[in-house]
Steps between C-alpha positions, in 0.01 A plus 500: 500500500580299833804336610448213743788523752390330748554149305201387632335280189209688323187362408452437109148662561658797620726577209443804280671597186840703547603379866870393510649322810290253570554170689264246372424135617299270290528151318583418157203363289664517145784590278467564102764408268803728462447768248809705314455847536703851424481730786637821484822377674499235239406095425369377819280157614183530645215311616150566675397322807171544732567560873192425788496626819198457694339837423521420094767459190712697336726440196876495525742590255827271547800628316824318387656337838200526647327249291677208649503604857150375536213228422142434501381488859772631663419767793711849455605787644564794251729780598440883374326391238291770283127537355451620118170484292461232157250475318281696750599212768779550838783265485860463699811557418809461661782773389876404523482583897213261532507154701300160414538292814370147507341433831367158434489242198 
């Protein structure tokens, strides 16, 4: 759909389902437990977390490495990170070029 170059974050508000690029800033507010999963490039580790900004929420899907890069209240900055549709609901995902920078614990 659109591809943020500018790096400028994006509101959560503002996202729409199949945008790719995105920077994002928002806070932590939980983490579920690590699931197993298969993925079509095989076993992989995944959990959900819920991201605020202050325009609204969106959930966050944290694979493998990602998963221990952050915690519960931390403020980050994701990096050309992309939008698909589950269960008739937005959520983020960062692809193998995406970033999770901590800004602030």
């Amino acid at each position: 759909m659109s591809l943020d170059i500018s790096g400028e974050p994006m509101r959560i508000a503002d996202i729409k389902s199949g945008m790719r690029g995105l920077t994002i800033v928002g806070t932590i507010l939980s983490i579920s437990e690590i699931r197993n999963v298969m993925t079509r490039f095989g076993p992989a580790t995944v959990a959900t977390a819920r991201l605020r900004d202050e325009s609204g929420e969106i959930r966050l899907n944290l694979w493998r490495d990602q998963i221990a890069k952050v915690r519960v209240g931390d403020l980050v900055r994701l990096e050309n990170a992309f939008v698909n549709v589950f269960n008739y609901q937005n959520e983020l995902n960062l692809g193998k070029d995406g970033r999770i920078i901590v800004l602030s614990r």
